[in-house]
N, C-alpha and C positions, 0 to 999 in steps of 0.2 A: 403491441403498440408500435404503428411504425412512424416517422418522420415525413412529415409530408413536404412537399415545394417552397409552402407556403411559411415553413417552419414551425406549425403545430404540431401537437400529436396527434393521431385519429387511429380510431380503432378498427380493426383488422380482423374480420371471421375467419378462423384458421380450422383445415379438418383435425379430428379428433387424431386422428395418426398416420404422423407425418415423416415423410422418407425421405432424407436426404440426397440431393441433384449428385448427379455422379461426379461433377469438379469437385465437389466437399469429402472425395472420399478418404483422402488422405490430410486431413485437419482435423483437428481437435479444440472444437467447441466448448468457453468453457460453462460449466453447466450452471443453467439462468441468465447466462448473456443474453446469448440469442437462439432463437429457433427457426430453421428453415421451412418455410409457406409457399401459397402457391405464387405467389409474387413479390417474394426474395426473403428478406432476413428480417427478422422479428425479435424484440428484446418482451418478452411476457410480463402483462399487467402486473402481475405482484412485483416483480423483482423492479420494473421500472417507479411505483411507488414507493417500495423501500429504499429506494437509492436517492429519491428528489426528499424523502425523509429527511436522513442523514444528513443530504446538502442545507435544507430550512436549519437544520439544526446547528450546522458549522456555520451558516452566519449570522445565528443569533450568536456566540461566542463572543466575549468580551476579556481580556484578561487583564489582570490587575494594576498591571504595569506595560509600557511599551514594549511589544516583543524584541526590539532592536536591544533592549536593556539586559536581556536576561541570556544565560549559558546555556541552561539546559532546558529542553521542552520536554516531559513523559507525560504519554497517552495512555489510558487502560483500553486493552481492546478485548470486547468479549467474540467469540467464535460460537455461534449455534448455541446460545443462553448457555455453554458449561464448560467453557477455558476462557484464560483469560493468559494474556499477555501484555506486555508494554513495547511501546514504539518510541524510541528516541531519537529526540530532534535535538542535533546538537549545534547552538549556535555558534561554536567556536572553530568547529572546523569543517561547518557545512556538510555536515554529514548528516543523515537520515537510516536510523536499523529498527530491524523488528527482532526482539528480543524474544525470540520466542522457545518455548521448553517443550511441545509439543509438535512439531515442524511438519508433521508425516499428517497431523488431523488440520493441520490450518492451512496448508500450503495450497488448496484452490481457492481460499480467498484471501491470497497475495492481492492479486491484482487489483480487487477492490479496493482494499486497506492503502495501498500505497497511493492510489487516487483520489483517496477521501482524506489522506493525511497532506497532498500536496495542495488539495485544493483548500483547505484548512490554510495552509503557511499561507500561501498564496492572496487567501482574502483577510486575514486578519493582518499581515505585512502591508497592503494596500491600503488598508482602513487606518491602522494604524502608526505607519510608519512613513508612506510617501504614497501616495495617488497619481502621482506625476511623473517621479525619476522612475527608472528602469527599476523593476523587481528583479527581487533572485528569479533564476533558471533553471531546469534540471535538466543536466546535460548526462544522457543516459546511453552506454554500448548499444551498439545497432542492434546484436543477438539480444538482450533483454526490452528494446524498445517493441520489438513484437507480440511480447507477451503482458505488457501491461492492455490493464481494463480498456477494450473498442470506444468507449464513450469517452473515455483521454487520448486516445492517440487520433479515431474515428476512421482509421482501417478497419475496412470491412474481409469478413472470411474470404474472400477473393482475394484481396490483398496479403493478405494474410499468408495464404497458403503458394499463390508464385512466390514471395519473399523466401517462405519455406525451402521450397522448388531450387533455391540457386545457390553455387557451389560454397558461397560462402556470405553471407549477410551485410554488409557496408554500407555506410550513410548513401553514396552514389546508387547503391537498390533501392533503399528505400526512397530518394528525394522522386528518383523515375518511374517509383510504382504509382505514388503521390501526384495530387493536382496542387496547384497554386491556393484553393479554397482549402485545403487541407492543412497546409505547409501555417497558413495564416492563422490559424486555429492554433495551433503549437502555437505560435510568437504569442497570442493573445494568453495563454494557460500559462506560458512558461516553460514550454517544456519542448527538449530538441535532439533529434540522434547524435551523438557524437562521441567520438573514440577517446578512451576512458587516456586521461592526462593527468597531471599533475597541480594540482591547487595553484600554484608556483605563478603557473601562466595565467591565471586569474590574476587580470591587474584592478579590476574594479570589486573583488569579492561579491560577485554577486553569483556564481557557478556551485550547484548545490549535486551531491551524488549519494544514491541511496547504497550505502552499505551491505556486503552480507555476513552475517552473524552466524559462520557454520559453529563455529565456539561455543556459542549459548549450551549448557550442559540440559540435556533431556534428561526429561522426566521417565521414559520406559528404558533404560539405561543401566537399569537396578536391576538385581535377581529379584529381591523382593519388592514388586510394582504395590503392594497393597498400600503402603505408607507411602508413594508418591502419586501416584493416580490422578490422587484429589489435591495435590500441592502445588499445582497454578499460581495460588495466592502466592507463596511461599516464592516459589521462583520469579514471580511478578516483582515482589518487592527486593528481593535479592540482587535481581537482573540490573531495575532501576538505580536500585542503591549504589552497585559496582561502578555503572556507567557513568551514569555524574562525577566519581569520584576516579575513574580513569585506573581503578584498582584491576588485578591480571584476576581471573576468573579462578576462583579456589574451592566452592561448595561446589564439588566433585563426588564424593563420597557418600555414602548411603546413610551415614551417620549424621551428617551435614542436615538432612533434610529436619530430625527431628530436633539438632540442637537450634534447628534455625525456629519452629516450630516453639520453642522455651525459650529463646530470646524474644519472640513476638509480643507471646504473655507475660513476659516481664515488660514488659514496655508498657502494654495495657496496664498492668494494675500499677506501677510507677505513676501514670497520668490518667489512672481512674476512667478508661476506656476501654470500650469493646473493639478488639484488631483481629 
């Protein structure tokens, strides 16, 4: 599917196998983004319905209360129907993590996740909070604004790959590799290169920065992987429960996993539920 002038999508006969232009030979595509054609760059029918998927989905979202009211946001996120993690949005100190216990099988769809969780904030905050005033922003380091999802930033692999190319990554590379049609697209999403600072200087709190969670305890971490393999859930709700409550990370231990595993079941049959 590519984007045509006119702002549609139209569809695009591409050969059966297809060989990357010799500029692309030192970039790294990420896989289902896009594919190289005989007349440029192509994001594949599936992956492009799966993703306007998600997005119908994220605004049909309603939540219960006005999001400006609430502390803490968790998301379940599923990875290829068989992990699952959670993503937290914390309204108190603008911060954004993926909690995840798995890191080594999720980590090529970061980039998704993190653009379907902003663009979530982003339309349920406007819907629900002010349509008018400035929204929050996500003010992101130069070296990770390269790597978030093409379709948030709308650097294309050429771009992409001289930003690569230069001795060192800087809002001033990126504004010059960039057009002004480009630049305006950020202002419109919320989202802008800029050197990681202190909340401090947010005078109007609206500067949001996404977290990394090398913390998060993995799950292949154990001698014995049998009993945590399949403990996503477990770590899911652990991760969640910690973060809310701003508690320092303690189920570390191989033990951990199953007494967490027998507090679950007590819960359930306490409130007569299946967990």
């Amino acid at each position: 599917m590519a984007p045509s002038e006119s702002g549609r999508v139209t569809r695009c006969a591409l050969p059966d196998h297809i060989s990357p232009k010799a500029d692309l030979d030192e970039i790294q595509l990420m896989t289902g983004d896009y594919i190289t054609g005989a007349e440029g760059h192509y994001m594949p029918r599936e992956s492009f319905l799966y993703l306007r998927k998600y997005e119908r989905m994220i605004e049909k979202i309603t939540p219960p209360i006005p999001i400006h009211l609430l502390d803490h946001i968790i998301i379940p996120i599923n990875i290829r129907q068989s992990h699952w993690f959670p993503a937290h949005i914390n309204l108190q100190t603008r911060g954004i993590s993926l909690l995840d216990s798995s890191q080594v099988y999720s980590a090529a769809s970061y980039p998704q996740q993190k653009m379907l969780i902003w663009k979530f904030f982003r339309m349920i905050w406007t819907i629900h909070v002010s349509a008018e005033a400035s929204g929050p922003y996500w003010a992101i380091p130069p070296d990770r604004f390269i790597k978030l999802h093409p379709r948030l930033t709308n650097l294309t692999p050429t771009m992409t790959q001289i930003l690569r190319k230069c001795p060192q990554i800087t809002v001033s590379s990126i504004m010059k590799t960039t057009n002004d049609h480009t630049r305006t697209r950020w202002d419109r999403r919320g989202i802008r290169p800029e050197l990681a600072g202190t909340q401090a200087t947010d005078h109007h709190g609206q500067k949001w920065t996404i977290l990394e969670q090398t913390g998060t305890p993995q799950q292949n971490n154990f001698i014995n992987t049998t009993e945590t393999r399949l403990a996503c859930g477990i770590y899911t709700v652990l991760s969640a429960l910690y973060a809310v409550r701003n508690w320092k990370i303690d189920f570390v231990q191989q033990t951990h996993i199953g007494q967490a595993r027998n507090w679950l079941v007590a819960i359930g049959l306490a409130i007569n539920k299946a967990v």
